[in-house]
TORDREN-648572 format. One record per residue (C-alpha): z, y, x; residue in three letters. Coordinates in nm, 3 decimals, decimal comma. Example, Ala and Ser with C-alpha at 12.3 -4.5 7.8 and 13.67 -1.06 7.14 Angstrom:
! TORDREN-648572
ATOM         z         y         x   code
ATOM     0,780    -0,450     1,230    ala
ATOM     0,714    -0,106     1,367    ser
This chain:
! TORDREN-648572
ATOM         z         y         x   code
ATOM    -7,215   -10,142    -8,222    unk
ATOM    -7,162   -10,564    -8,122    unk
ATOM    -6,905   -10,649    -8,421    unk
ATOM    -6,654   -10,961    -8,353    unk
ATOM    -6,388   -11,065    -8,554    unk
ATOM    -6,132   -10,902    -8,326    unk
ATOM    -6,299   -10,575    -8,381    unk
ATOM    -6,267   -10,646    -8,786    unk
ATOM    -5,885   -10,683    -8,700    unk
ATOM    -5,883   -11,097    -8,653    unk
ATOM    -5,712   -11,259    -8,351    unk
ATOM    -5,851   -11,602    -8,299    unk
ATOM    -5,605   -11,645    -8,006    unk
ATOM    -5,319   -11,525    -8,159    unk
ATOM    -5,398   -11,774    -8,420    unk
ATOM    -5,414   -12,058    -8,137    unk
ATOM    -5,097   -11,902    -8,039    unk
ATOM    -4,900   -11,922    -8,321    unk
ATOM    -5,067   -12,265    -8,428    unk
ATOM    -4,827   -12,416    -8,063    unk
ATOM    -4,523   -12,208    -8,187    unk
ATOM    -4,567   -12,388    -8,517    unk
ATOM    -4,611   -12,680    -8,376    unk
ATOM    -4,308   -12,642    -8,144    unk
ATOM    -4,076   -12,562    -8,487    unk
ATOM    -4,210   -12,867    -8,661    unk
ATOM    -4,004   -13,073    -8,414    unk
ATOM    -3,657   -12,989    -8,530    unk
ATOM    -3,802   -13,182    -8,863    unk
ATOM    -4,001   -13,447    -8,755    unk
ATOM    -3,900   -13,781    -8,849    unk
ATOM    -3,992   -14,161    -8,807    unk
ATOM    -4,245   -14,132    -9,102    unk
ATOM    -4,424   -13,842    -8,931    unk
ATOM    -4,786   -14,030    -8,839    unk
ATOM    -4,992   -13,707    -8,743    unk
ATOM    -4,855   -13,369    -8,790    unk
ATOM    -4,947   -13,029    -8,708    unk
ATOM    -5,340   -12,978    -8,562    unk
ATOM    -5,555   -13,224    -8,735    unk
ATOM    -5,688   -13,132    -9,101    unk
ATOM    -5,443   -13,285    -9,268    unk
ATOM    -5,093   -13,383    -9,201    unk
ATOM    -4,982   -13,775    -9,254    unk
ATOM    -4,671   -13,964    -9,353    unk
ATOM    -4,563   -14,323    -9,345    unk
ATOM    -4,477   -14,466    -9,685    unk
ATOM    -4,406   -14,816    -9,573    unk
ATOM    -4,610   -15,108    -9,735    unk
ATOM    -4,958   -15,023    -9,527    unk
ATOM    -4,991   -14,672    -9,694    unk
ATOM    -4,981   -14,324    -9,606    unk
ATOM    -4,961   -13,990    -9,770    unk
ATOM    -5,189   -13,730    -9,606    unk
ATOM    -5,168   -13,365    -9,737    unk
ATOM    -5,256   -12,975    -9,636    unk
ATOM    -5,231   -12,629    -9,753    unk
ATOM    -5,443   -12,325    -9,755    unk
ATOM    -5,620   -12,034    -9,892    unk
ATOM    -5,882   -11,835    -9,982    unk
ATOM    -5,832   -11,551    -9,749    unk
ATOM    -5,962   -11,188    -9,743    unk
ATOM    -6,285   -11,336    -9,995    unk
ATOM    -6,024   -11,204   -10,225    unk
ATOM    -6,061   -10,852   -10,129    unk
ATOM    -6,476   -10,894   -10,194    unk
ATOM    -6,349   -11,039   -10,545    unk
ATOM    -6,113   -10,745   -10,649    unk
ATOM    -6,417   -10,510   -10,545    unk
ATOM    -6,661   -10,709   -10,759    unk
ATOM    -6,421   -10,738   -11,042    unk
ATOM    -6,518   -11,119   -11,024    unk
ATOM    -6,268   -11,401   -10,969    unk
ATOM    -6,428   -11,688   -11,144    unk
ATOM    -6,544   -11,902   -10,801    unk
ATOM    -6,213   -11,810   -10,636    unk
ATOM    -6,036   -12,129   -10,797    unk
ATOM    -6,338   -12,338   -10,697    unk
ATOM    -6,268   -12,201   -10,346    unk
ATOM    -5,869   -12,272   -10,318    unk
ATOM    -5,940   -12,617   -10,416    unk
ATOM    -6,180   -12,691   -10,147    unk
ATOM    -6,038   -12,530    -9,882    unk
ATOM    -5,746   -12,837    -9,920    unk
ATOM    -5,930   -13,106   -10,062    unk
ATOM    -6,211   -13,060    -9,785    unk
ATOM    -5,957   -13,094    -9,509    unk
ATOM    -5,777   -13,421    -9,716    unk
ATOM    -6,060   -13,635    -9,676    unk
ATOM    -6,144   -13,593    -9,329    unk
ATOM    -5,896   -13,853    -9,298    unk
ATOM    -6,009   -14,108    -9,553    unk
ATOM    -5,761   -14,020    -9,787    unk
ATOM    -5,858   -14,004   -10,190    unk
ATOM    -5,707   -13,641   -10,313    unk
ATOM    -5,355   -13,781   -10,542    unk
ATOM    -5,299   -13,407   -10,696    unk
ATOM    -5,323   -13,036   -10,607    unk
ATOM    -5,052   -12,791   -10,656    unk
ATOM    -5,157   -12,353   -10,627    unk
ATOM    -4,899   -12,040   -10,577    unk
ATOM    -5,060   -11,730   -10,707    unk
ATOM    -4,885   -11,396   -10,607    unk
ATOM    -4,961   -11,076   -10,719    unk
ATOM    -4,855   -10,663   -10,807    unk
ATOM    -4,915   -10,721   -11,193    unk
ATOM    -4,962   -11,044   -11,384    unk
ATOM    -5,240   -11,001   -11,613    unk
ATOM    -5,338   -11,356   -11,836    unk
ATOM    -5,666   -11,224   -11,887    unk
ATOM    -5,761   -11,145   -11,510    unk
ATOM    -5,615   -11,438   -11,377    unk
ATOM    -5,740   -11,671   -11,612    unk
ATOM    -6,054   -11,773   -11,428    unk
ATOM    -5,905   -11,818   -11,106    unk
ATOM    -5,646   -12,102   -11,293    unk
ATOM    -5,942   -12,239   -11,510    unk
ATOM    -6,107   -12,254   -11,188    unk
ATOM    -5,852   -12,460   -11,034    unk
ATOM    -5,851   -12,688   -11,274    unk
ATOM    -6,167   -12,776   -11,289    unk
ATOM    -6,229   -12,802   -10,928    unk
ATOM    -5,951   -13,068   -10,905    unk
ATOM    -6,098   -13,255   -11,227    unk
ATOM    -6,468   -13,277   -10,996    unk
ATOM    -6,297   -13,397   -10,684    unk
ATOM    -6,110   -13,629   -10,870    unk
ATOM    -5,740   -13,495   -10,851    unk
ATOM    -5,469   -13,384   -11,077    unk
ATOM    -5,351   -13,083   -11,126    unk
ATOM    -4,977   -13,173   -11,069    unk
ATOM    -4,816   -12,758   -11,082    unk
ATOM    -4,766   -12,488   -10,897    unk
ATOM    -4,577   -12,118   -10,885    unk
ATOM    -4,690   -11,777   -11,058    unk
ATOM    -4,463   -11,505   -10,896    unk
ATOM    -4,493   -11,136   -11,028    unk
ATOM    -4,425   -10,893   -10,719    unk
ATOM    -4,430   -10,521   -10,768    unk
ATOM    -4,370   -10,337   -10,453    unk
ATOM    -4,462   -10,615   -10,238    unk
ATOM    -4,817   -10,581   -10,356    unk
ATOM    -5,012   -10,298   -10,530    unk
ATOM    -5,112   -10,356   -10,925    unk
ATOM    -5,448   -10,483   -10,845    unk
ATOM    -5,319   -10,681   -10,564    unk
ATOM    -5,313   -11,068   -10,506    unk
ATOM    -5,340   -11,418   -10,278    unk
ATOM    -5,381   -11,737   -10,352    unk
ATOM    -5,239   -12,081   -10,182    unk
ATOM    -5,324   -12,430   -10,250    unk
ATOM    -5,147   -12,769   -10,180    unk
ATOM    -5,307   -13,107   -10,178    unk
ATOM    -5,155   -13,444   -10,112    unk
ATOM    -5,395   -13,770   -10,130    unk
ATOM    -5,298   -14,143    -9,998    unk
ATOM    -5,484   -14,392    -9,778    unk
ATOM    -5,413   -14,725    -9,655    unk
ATOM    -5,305   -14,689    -9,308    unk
ATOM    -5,533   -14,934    -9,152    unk
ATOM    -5,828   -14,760    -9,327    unk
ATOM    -5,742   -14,437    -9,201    unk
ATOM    -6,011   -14,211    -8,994    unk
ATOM    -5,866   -14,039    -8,671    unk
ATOM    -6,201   -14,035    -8,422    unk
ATOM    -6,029   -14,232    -8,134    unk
ATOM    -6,316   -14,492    -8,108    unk
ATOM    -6,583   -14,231    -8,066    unk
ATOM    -6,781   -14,248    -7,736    unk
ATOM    -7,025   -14,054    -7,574    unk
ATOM    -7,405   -14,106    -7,773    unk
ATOM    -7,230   -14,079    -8,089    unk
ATOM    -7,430   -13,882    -8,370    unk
ATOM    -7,331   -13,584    -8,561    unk
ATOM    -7,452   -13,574    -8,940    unk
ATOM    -7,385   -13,273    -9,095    unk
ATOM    -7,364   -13,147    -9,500    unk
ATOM    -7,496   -12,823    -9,609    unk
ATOM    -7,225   -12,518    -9,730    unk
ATOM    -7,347   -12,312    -9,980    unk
ATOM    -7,281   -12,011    -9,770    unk
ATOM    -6,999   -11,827    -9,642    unk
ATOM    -6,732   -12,095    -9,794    unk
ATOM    -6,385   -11,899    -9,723    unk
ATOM    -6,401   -11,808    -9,377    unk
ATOM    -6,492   -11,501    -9,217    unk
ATOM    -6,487   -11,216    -9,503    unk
ATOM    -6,262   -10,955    -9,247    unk
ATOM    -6,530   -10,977    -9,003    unk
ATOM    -6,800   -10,977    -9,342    unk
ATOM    -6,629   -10,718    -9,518    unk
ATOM    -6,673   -10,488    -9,185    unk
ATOM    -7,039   -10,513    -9,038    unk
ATOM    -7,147   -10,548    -9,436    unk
ATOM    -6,955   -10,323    -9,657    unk
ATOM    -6,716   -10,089    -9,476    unk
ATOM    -6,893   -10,026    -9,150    unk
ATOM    -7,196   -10,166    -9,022    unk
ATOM    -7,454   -10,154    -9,268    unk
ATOM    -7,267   -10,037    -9,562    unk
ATOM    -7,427   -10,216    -9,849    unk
ATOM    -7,314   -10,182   -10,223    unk
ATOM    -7,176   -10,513   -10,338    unk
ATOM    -7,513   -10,446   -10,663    unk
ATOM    -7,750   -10,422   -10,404    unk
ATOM    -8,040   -10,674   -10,342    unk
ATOM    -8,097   -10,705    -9,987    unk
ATOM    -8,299   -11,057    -9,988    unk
ATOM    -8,546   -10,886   -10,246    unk
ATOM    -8,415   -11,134   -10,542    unk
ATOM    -8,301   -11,076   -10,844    unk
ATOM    -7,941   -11,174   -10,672    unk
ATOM    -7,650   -10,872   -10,642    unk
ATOM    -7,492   -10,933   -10,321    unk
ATOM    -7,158   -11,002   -10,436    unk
ATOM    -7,288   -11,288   -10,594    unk
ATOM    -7,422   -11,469   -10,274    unk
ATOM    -7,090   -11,359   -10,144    unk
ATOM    -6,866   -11,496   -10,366    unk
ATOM    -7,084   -11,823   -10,391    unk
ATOM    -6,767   -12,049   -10,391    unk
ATOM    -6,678   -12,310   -10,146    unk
ATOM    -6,884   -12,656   -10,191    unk
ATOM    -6,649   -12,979   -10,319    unk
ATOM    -6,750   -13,258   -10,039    unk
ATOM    -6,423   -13,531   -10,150    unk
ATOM    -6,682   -13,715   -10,413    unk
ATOM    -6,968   -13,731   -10,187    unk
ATOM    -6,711   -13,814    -9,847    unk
ATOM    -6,504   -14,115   -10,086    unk
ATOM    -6,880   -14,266   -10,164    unk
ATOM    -7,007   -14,250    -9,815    unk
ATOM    -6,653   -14,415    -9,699    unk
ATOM    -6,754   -14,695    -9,902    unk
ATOM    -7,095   -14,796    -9,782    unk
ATOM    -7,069   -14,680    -9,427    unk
ATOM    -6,836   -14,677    -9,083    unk
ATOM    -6,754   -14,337    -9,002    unk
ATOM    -6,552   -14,273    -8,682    unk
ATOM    -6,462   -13,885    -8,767    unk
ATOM    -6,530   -13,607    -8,998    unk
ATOM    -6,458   -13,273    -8,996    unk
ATOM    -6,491   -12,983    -9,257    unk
ATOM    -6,628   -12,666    -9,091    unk
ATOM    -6,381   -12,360    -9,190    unk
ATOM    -6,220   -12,109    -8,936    unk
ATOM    -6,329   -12,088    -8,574    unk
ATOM    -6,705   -12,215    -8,617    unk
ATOM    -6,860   -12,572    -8,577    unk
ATOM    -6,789   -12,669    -8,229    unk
ATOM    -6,414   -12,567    -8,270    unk
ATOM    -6,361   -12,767    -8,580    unk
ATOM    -6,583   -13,082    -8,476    unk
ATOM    -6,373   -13,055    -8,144    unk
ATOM    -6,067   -13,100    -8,362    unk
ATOM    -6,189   -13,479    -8,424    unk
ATOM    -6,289   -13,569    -8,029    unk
ATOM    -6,094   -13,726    -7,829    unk
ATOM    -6,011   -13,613    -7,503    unk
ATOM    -6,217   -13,604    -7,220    unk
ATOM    -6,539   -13,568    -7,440    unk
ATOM    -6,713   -13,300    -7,613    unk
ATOM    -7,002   -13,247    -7,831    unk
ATOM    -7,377   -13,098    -7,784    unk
ATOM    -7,498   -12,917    -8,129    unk
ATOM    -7,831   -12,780    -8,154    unk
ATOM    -7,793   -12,464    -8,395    unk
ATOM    -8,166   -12,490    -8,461    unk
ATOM    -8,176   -12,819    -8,663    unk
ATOM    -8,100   -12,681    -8,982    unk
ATOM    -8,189   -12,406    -9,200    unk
ATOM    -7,883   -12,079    -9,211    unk
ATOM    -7,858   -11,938    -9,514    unk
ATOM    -8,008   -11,585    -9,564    unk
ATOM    -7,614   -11,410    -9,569    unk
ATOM    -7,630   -11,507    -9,182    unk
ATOM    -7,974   -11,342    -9,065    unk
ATOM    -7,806   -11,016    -9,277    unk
ATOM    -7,470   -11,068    -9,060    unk
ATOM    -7,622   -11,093    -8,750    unk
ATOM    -7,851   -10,792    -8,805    unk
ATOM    -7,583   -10,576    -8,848    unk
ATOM    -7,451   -10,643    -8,500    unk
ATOM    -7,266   -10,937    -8,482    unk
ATOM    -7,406   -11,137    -8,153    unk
ATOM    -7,484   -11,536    -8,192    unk
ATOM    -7,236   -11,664    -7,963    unk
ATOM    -6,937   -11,499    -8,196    unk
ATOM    -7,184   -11,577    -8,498    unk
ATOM    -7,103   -11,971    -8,399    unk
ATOM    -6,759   -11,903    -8,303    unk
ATOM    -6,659   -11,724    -8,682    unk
ATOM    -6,908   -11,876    -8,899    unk
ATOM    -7,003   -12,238    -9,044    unk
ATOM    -7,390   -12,119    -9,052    unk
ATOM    -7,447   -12,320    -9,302    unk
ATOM    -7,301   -12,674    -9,192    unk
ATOM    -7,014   -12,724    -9,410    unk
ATOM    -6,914   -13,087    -9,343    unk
ATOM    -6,969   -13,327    -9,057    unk
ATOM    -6,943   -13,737    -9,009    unk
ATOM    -6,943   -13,850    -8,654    unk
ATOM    -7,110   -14,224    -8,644    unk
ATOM    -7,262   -14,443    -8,387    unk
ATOM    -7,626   -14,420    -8,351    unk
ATOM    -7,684   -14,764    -8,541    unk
ATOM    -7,524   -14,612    -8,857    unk
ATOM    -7,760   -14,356    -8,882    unk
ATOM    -7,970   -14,544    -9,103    unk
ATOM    -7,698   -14,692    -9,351    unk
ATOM    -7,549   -14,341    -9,371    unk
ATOM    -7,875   -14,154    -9,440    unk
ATOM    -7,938   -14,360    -9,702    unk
ATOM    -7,596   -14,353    -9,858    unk
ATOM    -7,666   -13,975    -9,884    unk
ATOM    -7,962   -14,006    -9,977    unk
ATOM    -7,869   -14,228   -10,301    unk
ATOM    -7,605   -13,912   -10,399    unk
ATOM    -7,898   -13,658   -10,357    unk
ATOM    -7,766   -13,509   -10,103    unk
ATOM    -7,966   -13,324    -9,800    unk
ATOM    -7,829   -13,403    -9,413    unk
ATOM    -7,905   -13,289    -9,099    unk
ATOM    -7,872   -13,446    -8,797    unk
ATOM    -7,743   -13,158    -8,546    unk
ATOM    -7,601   -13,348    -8,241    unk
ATOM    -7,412   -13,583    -8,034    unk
ATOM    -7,106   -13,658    -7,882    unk
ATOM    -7,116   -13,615    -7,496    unk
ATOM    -6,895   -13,745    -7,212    unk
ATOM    -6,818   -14,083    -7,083    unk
């Protein structure tokens, strides 16, 4: 059987779909401080006096469902965190503070406690407070063992310094950042071909013949790019960036082009994690492979070719591997 995300029960058009009614809603509340709303990573606002406040919201998804199975929740705050505070920068902004809402059937201190301990130290290693947030107890809305997680994060950036793509041209390079894995996105369709269906695998089992349960490489959390993105910022010109999440690597580095161009990536410049080569083997095709999954690209600047140089090395001085995986096409 070919597995796609709409077999595991995801709708990546009714997504798009409900993304324009959003965007039609927002409308009624826009006002004159409103610099970029609904569609880019993160949302920005005017706050007079050359400086804006950019912020986002998200969460971990069904990776949660993996978790409860595993009985492990430590990475899970790790996760919320990024999922945000990878979005915030792709503007420029520096992450201010971060605020969570955990729901759940049964509030238990001692099961939870990771995921908030998690949290915390996330924000503390991409250099952001962690400003509040809402714990709400709901029995009957969800079962006992039942839970989600959301995350808010707001940053600021001067408004002249702020990185929207609308200077990049046609030639332009794409540099992209290693995930550590699945991040956050794609665990219905995962969950499916892996566990439930497909090849029905015990989360203890070893299928890369290492001492390594496959829960584990599972729940590997999300990777924490803000540090690394503020430091390149300073030594280099970026045009764009883009953090790779739902809908793939094209779809998210399209989010960033301007009209009228688009980009060429070749899929066999870097290295995919060992999760993927199990996905794909148990009958997910590589055309919805790119379309769900970030492959193992987590992260992507978009600079002009004579930046290459300054930018490799600014990585370089951080430690930190890059692959250069394709170019911006059109006029």
């Amino acid at each position: 059987m070919k597995w796609t995300y709409e077999k595991a029960g995801v709708s990546l058009k009714a997504a798009d779909d409900w993304i324009r009614i959003v965007k039609e809603a927002a409308f009624i509340a826009e006002s004159r401080g409103v610099v970029s709303g609904i569609g880019g990573f993160s949302g920005l606002y005017d706050l007079g006096e050359g400086l804006c406040l950019a912020a986002c919201c998200d969460g971990v998804g069904t990776k949660l469902e993996i978790a409860k199975r595993a009985g492990h929740f430590d990475g899970l705050g790790q996760d919320l965190v990024a999922m945000s505070v990878n979005d915030l920068v792709t503007c420029g902004a520096r992450p201010l503070f971060f605020l969570d809402y955990l729901a759940c059937g049964k509030l238990d201190g001692k099961r939870y406690s990771p995921v908030i301990y998690g949290i915390a130290k996330a924000c503390r290693d991409s250099g952001c407070a962690l400003l509040g947030g809402e714990t709400a107890e709901m029995p009957g809305t969800y079962p006992p063992d039942g839970f989600d997680l959301a995350g808010f994060a707001v940053g600021i950036v001067k408004k002249e310094e702020v990185i929207a793509g609308s200077d990049i041209q046609g030639g332009d390079l794409l540099v992209g950042l290693a995930s550590s894995g699945l991040h956050s996105n794609g665990f219905s369709l995962v969950r499916k071909v892996l566990l439930d269906d497909g090849l029905k695998l015990d989360l203890d089992s070893k299928p890369f013949g290492e001492d390594l349960p496959l829960f584990k490489v599972l729940l590997e959390p999300t990777r924490l790019y803000p540090k690394i993105v503020i430091e390149v910022l300073r030594k280099t010109k970026v045009k764009a960036m883009a953090h790779i999440t739902g809908g793939g690597l094209k779809d998210n580095v399209l989010r960033v082009i301007p009209e009228g161009l688009s980009v060429s990536i070749d899929y066999g410049s870097w290295k995919r994690p060992k999760i993927y080569d199990l996905i794909a083997q148990a009958g997910v095709e590589e055309k919805e492979m790119r379309r769900v999954f970030n492959l193992g690209v987590g992260y992507v600047f978009i600079v002009e070719k004579g930046e290459l140089p300054t930018l490799k090395e600014a990585l370089e001085e951080l430690n930190e591997p890059s692959f250069l995986i394709g170019e911006v096409t059109g006029p």
